[in-house]
py3Dmol code that shows the C-alpha trace and the ligand (Angstrom):
import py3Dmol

protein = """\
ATOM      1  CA  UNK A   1     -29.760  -2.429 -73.928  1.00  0.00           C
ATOM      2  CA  UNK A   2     -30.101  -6.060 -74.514  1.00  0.00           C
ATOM      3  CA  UNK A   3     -28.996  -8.398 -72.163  1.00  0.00           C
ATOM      4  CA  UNK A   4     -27.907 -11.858 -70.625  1.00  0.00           C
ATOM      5  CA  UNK A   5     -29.894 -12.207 -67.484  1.00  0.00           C
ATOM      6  CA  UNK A   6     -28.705 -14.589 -65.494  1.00  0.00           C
ATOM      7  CA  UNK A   7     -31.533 -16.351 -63.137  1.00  0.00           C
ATOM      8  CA  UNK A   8     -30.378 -19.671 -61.850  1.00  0.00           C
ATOM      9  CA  UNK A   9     -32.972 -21.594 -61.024  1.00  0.00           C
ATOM     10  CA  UNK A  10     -32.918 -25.224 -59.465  1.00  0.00           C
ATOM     11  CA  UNK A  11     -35.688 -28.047 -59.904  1.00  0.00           C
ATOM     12  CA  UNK A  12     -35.795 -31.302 -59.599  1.00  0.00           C
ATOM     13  CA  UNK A  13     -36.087 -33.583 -62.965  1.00  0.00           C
ATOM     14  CA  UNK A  14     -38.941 -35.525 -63.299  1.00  0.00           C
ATOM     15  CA  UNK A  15     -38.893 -35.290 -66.628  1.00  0.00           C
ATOM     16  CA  UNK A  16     -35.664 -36.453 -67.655  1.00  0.00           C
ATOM     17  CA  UNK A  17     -36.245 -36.721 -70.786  1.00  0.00           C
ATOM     18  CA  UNK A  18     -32.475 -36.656 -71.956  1.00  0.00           C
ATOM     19  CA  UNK A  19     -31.696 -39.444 -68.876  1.00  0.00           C
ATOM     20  CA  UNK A  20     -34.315 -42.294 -70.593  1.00  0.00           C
ATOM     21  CA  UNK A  21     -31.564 -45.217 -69.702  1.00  0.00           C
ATOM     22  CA  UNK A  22     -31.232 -44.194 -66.136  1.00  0.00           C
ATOM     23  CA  UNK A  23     -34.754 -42.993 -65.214  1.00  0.00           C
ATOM     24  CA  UNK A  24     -37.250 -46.080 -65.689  1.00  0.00           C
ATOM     25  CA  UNK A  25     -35.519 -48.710 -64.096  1.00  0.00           C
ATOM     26  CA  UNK A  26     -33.694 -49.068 -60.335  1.00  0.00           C
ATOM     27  CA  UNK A  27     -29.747 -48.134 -61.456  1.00  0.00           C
ATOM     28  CA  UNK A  28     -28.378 -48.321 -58.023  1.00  0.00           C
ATOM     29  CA  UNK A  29     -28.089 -52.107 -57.368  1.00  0.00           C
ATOM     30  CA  UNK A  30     -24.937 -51.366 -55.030  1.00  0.00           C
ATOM     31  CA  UNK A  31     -26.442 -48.914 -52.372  1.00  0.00           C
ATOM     32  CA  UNK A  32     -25.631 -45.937 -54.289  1.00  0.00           C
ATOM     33  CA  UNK A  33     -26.293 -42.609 -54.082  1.00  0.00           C
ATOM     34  CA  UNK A  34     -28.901 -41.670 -56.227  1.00  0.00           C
ATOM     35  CA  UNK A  35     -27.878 -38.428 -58.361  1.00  0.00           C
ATOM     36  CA  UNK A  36     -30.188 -36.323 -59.715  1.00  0.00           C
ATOM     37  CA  UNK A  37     -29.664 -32.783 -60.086  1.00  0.00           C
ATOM     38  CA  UNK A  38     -30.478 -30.358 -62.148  1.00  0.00           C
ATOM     39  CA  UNK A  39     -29.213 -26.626 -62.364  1.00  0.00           C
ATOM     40  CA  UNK A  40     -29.253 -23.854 -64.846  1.00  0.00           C
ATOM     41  CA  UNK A  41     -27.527 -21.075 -66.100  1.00  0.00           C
ATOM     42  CA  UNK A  42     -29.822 -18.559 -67.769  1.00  0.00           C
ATOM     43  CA  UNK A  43     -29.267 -16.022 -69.898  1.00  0.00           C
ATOM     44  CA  UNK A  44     -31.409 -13.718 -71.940  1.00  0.00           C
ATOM     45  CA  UNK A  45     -30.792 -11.363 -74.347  1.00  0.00           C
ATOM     46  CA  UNK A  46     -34.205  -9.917 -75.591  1.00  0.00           C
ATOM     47  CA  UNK A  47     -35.380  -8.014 -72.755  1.00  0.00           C
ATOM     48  CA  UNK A  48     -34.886  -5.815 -70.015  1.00  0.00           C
ATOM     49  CA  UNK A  49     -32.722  -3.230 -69.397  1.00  0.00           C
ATOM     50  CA  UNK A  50     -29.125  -3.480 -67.320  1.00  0.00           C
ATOM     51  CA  UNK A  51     -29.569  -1.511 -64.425  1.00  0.00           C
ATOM     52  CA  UNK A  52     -25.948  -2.747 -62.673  1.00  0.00           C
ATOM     53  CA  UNK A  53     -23.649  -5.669 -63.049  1.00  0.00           C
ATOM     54  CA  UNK A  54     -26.472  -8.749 -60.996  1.00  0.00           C
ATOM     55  CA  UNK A  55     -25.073 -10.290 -58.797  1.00  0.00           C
ATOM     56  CA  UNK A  56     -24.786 -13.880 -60.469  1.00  0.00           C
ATOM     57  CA  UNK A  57     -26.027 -16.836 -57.432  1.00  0.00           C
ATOM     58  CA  UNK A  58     -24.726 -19.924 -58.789  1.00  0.00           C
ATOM     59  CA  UNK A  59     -27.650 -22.493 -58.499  1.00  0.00           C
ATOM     60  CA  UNK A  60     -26.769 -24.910 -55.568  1.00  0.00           C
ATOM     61  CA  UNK A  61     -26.706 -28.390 -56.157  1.00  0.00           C
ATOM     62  CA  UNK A  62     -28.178 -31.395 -53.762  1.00  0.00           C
ATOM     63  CA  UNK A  63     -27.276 -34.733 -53.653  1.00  0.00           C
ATOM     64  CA  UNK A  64     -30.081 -37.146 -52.434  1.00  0.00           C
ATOM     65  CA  UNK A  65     -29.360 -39.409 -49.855  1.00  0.00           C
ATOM     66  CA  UNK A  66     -29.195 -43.094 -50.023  1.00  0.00           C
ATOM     67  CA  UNK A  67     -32.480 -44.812 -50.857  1.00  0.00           C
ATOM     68  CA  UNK A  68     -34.471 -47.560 -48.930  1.00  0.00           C
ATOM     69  CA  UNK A  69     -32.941 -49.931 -51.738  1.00  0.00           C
ATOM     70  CA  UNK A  70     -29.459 -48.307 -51.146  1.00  0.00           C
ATOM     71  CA  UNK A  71     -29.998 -48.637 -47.249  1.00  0.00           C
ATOM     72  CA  UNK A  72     -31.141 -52.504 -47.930  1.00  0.00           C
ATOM     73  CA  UNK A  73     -28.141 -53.398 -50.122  1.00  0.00           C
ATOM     74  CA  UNK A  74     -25.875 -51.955 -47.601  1.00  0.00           C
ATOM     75  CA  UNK A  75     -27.840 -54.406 -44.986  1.00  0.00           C
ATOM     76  CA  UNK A  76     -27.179 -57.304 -47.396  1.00  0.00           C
ATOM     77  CA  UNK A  77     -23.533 -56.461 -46.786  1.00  0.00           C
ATOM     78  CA  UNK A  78     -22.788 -55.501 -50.033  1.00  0.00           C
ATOM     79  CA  UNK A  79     -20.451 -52.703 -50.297  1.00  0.00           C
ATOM     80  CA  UNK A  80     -21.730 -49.039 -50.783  1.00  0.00           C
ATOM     81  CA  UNK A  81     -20.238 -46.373 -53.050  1.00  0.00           C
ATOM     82  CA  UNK A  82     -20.090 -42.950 -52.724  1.00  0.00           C
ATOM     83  CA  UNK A  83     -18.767 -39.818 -54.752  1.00  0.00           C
ATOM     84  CA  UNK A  84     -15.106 -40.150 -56.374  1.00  0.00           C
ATOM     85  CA  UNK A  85     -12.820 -38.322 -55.209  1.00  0.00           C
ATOM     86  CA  UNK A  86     -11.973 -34.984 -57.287  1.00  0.00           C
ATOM     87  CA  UNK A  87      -8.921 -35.737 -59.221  1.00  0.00           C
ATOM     88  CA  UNK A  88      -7.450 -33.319 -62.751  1.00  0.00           C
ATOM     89  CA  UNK A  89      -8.088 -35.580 -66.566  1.00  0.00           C
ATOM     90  CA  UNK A  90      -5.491 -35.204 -68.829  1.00  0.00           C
ATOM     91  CA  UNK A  91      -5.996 -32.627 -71.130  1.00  0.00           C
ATOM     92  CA  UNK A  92      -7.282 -33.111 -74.430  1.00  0.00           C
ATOM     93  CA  UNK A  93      -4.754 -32.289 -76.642  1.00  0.00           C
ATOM     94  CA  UNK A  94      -6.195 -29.021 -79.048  1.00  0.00           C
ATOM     95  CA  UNK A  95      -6.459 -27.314 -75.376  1.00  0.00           C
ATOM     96  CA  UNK A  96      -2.933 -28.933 -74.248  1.00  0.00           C
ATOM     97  CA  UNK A  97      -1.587 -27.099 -77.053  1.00  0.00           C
ATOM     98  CA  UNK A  98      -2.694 -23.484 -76.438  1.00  0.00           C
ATOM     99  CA  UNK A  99      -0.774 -21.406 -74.959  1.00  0.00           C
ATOM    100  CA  UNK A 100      -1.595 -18.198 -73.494  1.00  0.00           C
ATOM    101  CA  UNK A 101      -0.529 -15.073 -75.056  1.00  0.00           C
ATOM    102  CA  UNK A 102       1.270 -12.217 -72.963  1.00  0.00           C
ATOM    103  CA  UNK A 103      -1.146  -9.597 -70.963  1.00  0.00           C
ATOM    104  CA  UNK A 104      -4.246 -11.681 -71.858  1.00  0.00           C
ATOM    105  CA  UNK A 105      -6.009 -13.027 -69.093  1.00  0.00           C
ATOM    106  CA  UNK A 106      -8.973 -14.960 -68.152  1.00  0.00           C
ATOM    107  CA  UNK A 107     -12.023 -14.984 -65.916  1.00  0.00           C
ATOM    108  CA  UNK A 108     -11.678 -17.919 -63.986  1.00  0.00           C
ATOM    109  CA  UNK A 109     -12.365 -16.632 -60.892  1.00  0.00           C
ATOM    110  CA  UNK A 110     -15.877 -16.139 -62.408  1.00  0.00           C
ATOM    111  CA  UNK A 111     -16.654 -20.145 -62.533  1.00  0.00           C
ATOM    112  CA  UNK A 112     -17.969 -21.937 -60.095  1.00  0.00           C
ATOM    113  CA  UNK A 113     -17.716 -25.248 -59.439  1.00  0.00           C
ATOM    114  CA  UNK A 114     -20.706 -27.539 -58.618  1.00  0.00           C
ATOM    115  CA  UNK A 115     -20.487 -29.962 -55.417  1.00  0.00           C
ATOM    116  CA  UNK A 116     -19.128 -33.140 -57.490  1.00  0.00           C
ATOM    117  CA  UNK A 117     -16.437 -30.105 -59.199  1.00  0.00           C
ATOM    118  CA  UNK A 118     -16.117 -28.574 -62.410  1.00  0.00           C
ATOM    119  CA  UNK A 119     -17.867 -29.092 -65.446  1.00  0.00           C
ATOM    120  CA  UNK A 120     -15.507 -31.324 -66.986  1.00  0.00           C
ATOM    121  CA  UNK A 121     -15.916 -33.465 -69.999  1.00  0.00           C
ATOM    122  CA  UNK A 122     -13.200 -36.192 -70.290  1.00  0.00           C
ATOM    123  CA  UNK A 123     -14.238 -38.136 -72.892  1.00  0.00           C
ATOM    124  CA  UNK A 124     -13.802 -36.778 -76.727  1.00  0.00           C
ATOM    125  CA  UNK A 125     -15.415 -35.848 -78.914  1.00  0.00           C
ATOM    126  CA  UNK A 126     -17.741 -34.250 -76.560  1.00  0.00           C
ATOM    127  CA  UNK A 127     -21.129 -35.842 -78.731  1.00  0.00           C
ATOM    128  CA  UNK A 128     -23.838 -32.827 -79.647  1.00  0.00           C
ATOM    129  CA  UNK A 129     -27.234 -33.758 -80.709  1.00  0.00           C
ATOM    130  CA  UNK A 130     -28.832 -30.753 -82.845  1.00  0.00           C
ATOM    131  CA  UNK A 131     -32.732 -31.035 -82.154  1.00  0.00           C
ATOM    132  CA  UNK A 132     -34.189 -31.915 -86.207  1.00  0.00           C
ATOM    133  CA  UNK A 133     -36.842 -30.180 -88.251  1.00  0.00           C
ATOM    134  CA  UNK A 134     -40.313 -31.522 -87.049  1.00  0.00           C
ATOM    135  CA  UNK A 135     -42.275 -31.920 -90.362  1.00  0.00           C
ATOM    136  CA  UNK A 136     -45.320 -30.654 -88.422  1.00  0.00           C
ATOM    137  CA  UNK A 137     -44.322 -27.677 -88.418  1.00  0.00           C
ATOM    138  CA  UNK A 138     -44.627 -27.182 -92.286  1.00  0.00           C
ATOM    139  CA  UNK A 139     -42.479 -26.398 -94.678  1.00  0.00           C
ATOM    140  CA  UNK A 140     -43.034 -22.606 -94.224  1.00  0.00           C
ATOM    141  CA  UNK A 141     -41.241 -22.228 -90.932  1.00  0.00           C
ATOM    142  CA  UNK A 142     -37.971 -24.685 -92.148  1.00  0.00           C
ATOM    143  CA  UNK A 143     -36.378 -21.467 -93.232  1.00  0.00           C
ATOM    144  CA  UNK A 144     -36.338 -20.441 -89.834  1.00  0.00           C
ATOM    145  CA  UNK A 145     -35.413 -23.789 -88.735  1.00  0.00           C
ATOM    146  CA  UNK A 146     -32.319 -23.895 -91.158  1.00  0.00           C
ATOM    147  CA  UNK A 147     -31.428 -19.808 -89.944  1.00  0.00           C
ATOM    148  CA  UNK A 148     -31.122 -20.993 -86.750  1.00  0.00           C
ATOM    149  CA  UNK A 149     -29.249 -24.740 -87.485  1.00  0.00           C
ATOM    150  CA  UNK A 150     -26.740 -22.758 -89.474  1.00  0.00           C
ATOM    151  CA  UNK A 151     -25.490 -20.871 -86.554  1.00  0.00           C
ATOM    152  CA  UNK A 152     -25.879 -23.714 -84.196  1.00  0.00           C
ATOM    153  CA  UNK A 153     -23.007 -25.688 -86.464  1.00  0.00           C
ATOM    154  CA  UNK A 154     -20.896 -22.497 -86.720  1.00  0.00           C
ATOM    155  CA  UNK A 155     -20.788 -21.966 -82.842  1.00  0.00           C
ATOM    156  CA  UNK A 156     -19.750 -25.679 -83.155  1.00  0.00           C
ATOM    157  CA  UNK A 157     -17.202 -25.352 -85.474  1.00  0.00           C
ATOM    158  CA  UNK A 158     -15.575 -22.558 -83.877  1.00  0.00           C
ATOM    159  CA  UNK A 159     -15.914 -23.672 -80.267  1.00  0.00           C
ATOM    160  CA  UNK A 160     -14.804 -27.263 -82.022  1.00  0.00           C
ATOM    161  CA  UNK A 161     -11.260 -25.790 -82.744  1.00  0.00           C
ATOM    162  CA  UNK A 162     -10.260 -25.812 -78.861  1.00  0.00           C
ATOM    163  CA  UNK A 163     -12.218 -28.720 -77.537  1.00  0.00           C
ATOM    164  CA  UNK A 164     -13.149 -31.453 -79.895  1.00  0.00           C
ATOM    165  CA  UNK A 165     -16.807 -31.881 -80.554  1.00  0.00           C
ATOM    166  CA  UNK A 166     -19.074 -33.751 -82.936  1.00  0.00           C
ATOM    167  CA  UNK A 167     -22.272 -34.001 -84.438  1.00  0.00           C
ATOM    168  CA  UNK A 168     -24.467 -37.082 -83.785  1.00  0.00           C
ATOM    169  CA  UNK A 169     -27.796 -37.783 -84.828  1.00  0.00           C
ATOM    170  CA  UNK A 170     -30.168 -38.322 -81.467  1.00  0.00           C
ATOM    171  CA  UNK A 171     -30.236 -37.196 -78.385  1.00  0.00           C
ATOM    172  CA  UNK A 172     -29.895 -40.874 -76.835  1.00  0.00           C
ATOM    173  CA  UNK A 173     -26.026 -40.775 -76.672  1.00  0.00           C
ATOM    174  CA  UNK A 174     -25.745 -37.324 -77.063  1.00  0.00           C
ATOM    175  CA  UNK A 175     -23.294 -35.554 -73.951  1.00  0.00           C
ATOM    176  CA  UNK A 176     -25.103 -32.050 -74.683  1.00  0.00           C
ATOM    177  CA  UNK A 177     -29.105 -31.452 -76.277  1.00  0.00           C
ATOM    178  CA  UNK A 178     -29.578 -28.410 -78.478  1.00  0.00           C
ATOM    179  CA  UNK A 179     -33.448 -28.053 -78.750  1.00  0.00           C
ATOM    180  CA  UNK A 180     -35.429 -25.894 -80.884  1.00  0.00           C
ATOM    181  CA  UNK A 181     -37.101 -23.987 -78.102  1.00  0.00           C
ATOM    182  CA  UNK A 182     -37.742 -21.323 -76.158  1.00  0.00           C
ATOM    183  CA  UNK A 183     -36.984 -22.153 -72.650  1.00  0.00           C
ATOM    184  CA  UNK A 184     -40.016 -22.243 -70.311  1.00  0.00           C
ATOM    185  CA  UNK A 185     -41.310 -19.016 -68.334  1.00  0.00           C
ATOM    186  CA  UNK A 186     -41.510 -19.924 -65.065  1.00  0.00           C
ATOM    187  CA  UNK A 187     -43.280 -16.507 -62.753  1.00  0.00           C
ATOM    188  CA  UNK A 188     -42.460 -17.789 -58.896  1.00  0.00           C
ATOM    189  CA  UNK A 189     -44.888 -17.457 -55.655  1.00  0.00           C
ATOM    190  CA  UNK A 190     -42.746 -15.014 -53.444  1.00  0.00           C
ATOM    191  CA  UNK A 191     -44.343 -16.060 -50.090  1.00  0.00           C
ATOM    192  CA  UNK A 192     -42.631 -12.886 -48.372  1.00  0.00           C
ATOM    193  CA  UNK A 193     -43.777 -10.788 -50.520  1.00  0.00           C
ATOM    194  CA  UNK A 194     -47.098 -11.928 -51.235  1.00  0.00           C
ATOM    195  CA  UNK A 195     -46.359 -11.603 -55.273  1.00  0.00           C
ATOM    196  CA  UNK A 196     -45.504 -13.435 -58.313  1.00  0.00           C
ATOM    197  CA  UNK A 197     -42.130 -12.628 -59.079  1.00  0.00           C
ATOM    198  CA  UNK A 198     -42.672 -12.421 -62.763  1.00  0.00           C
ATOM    199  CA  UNK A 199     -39.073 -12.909 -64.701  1.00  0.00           C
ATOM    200  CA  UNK A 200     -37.866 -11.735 -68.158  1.00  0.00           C
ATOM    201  CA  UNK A 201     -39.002 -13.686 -71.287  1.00  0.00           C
ATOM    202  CA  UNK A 202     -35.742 -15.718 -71.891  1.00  0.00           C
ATOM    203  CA  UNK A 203     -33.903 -16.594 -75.586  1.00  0.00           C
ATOM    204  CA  UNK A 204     -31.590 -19.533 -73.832  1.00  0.00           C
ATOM    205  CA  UNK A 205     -30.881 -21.599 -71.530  1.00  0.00           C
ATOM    206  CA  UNK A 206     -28.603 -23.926 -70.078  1.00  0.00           C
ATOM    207  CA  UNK A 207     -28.998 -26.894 -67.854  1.00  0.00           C
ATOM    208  CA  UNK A 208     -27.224 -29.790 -66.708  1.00  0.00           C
ATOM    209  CA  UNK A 209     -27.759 -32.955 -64.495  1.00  0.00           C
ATOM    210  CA  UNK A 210     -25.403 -35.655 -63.193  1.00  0.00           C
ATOM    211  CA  UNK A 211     -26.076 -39.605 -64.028  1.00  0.00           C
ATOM    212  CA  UNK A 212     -24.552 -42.820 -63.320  1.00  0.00           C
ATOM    213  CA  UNK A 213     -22.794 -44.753 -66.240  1.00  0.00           C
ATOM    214  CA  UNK A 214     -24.083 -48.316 -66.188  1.00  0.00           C
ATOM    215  CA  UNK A 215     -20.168 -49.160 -65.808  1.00  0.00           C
ATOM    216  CA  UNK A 216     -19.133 -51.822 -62.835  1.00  0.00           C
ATOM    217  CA  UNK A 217     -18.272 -49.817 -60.424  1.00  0.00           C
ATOM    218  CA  UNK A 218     -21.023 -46.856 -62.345  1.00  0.00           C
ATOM    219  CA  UNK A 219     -18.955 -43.592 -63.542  1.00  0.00           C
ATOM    220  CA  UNK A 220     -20.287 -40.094 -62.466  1.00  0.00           C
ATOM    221  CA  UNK A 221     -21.079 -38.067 -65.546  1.00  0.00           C
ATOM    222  CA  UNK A 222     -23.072 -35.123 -66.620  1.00  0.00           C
ATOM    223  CA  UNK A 223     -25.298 -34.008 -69.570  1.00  0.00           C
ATOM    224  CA  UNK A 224     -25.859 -30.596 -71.225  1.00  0.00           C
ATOM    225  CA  UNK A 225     -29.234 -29.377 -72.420  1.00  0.00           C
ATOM    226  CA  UNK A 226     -29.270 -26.115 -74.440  1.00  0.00           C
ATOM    227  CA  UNK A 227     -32.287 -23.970 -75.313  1.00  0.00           C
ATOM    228  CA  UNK A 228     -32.087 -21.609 -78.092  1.00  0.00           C
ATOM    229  CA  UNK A 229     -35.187 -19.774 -79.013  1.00  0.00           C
ATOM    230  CA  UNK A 230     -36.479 -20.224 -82.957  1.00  0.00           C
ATOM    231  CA  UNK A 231     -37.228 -17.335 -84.682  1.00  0.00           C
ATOM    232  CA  UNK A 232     -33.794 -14.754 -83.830  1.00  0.00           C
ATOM    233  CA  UNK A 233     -32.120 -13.251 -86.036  1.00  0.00           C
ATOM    234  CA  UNK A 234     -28.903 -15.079 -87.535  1.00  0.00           C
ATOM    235  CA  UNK A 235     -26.413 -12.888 -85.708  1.00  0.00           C
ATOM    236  CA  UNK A 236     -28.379 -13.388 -82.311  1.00  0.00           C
ATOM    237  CA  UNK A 237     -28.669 -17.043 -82.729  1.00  0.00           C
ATOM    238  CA  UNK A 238     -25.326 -16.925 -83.147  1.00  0.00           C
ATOM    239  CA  UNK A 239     -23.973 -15.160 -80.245  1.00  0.00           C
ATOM    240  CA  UNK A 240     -26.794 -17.178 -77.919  1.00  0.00           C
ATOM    241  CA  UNK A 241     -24.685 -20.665 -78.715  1.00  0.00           C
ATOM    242  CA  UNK A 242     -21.633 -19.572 -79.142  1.00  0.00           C
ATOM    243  CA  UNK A 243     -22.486 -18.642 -75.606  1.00  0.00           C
ATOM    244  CA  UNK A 244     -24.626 -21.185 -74.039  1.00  0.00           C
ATOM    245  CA  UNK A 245     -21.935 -23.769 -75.857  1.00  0.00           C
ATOM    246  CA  UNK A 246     -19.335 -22.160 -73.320  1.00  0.00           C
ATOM    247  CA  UNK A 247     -21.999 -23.168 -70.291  1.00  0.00           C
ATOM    248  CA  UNK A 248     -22.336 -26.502 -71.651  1.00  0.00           C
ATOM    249  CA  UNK A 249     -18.282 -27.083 -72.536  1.00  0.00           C
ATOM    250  CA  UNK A 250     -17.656 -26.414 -68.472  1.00  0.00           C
ATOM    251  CA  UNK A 251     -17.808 -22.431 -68.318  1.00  0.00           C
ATOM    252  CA  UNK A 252     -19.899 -22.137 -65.311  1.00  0.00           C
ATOM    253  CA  UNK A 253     -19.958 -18.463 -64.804  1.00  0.00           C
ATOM    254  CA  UNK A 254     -20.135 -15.106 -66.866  1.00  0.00           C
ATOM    255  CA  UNK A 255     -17.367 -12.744 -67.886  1.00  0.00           C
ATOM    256  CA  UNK A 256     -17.302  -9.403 -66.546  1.00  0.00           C
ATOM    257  CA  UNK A 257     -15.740  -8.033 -70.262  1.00  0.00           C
ATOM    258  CA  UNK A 258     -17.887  -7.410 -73.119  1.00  0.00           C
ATOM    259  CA  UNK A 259     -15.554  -9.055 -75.581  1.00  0.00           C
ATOM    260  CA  UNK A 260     -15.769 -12.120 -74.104  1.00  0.00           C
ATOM    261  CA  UNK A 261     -18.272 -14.961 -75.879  1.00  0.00           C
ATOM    262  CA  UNK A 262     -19.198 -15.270 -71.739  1.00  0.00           C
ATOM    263  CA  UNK A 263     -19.816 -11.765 -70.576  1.00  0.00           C
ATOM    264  CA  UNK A 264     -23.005 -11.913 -69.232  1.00  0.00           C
ATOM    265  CA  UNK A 265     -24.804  -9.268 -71.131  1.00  0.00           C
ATOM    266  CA  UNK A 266     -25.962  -9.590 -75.081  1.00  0.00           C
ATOM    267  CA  UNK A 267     -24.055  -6.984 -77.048  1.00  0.00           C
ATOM    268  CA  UNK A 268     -24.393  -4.801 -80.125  1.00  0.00           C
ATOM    269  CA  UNK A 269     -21.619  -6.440 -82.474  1.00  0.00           C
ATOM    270  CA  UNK A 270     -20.641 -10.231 -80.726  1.00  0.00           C
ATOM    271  CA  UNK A 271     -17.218 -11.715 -81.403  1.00  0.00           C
ATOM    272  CA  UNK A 272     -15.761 -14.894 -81.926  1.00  0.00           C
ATOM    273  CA  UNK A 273     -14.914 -16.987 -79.106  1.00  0.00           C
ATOM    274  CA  UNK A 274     -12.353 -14.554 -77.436  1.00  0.00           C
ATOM    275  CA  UNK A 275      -8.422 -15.616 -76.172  1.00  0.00           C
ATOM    276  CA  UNK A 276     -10.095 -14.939 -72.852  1.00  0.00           C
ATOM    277  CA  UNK A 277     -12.584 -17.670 -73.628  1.00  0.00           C
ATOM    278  CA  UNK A 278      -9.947 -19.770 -74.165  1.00  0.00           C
ATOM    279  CA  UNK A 279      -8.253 -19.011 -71.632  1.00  0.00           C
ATOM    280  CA  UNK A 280     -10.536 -19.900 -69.004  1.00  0.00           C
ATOM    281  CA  UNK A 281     -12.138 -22.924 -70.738  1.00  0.00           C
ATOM    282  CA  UNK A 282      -8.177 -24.618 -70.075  1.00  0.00           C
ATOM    283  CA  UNK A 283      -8.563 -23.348 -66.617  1.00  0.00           C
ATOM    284  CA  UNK A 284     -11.113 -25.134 -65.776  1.00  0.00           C
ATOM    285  CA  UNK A 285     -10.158 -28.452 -67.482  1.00  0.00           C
ATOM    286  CA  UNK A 286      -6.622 -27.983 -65.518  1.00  0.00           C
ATOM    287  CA  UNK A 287      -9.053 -28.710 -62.078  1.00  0.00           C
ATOM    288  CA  UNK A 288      -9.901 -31.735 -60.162  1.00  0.00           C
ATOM    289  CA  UNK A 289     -13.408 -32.780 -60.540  1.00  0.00           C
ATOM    290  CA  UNK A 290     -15.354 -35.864 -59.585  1.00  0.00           C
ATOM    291  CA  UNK A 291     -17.350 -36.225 -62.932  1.00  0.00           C
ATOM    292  CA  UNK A 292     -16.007 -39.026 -65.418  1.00  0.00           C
ATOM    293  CA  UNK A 293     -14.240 -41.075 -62.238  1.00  0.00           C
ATOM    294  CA  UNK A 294     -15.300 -44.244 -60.966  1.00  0.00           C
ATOM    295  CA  UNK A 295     -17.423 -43.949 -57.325  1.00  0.00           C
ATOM    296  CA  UNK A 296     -15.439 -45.209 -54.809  1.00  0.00           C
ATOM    297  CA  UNK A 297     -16.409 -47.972 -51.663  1.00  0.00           C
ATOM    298  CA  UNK A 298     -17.013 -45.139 -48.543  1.00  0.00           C
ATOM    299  CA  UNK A 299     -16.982 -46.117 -45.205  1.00  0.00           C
TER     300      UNK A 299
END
"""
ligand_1 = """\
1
ZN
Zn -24.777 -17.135 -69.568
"""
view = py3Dmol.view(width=600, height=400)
view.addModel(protein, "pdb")
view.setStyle({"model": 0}, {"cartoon": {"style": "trace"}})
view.addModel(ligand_1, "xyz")
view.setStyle({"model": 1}, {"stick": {}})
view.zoomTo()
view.show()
């Protein structure tokens, strides 16, 4: 049986590659707290077999305290912000509109929210960046390329109908990163056991860190990078976004029913984004969350 293997993993970004404004250049003049975090949700369909339901352990989040700058502002006597306060966004208004039908439920229970809250975007469209065809590459692998674009903008579309999204060109501005990739295989030094712990090869992943807006007072806000392997099948790419998209759209968690676009597992014949899906997707933007609010003058 293919599956969805969930491995959370946490690291720290020194990359940052998809946080270029933020990461070169001191962007806590006001004693901040300096927020970088980085957590994933993994899932992989290609490999293994499901012995019983894993236990899914969220990835835990830090928040790094106050740097010598931050401490130094603060001695200057200028004022120091912290995290805002969790509070609900209005809803936008394709997901104010849909209404549950009778006897179908959801899986909320199933998402977790991070320390700053749920997963929330609050500004719309939500802005996707599709990673483009590198030339190097040739022209004998752009068939691939345009397999697995073509079900990258369906999972949009149809993920599009309940929370708006759009297309843009770059990853600069983009809110969530779909790269062309296979996401890294990371075997882990188990110092109790002596061993490598040597983990399944993976199809996607999903990963998200938090950011300061360059506002006055800055604005807490998250971004969404997506891995989806080249080189699947249509029907696989497919079902990977459609369910990686419902990581990156604030569906931190899996479903426990095959039906779902969530359930945790990869199965034979995937479905459409399910009512279910829905469902819990409005759930979750009906919570209180302190991404996209102002940080707030602490004590
Ligand atoms: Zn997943």
């Amino acid at each position: 049986m293919l599956l969805w293997t969930p491995q959370p993993q946490l690291s720290r970004v020194k990359r940052a590659k998809l946080i270029k404004p933020i990461s070169r250049r001191p962007i806590l003049p006001l004693g901040l707290v300096a927020i970088v975090i980085v957590a994933l949700v993994v899932c992989s369909p290609l490999m293994g077999k499901l012995a019983a339901h894993e236990p899914f352990d969220y990835p835990s989040t830090s928040l790094r305290r106050p740097s010598g700058r931050a401490l130094r502002a603060s001695a200057q006597g200028k004022p120091q912000l912290g995290i805002p306060s969790p509070k609900v966004h209005p809803l936008p208004l394709s997901l104010a509109k849909w209404q549950r039908s009778e006897g179908i439920g959801d899986y909320f229970s199933q998402v977790k929210p991070t320390d700053v809250g749920y997963l929330i975007w609050s500004q719309f469209p939500v802005q996707i960046s599709i990673e483009p065809f590198n030339l190097e590459e040739g022209e004998g692998s752009r068939k691939r390329y345009e397999r697995w674009k073509k079900a990258i903008v369906a999972a949009i579309e149809e993920w599009d109908e309940y929370l708006p999204l759009e297309q843009v060109t770059g990853e600069g501005f983009a809110d969530i990163v779909i790269k062309y990739a296979q996401p890294p295989w990371n075997p882990t030094f188990n110092p109790e056991t002596g061993k490598f712990d040597i983990p399944r090869s993976r199809s996607a992943e999903t990963s998200y860190k938090f950011y300061l807006s360059e506002d006055s007072p800055p604005i807490l806000r998250h971004r969404m990078k997506v891995l989806i392997s080249p080189g699947m099948a249509y029907e696989t790419t497919l079902s990977a976004i459609r369910h990686e998209l419902g990581h990156a759209l604030g569906i931190w968690g899996h479903s426990p029913l095959e039906t779902d676009a969530l359930y945790f597992s990869q199965v034979r014949d995937p479905l459409p984004v399910s009512q279910r899906d829905v469902n819990t997707l409005k759930k979750v933007y009906q919570q209180a969350t302190s991404l996209g609010w102002k940080l707030e003058p602490r004590e």
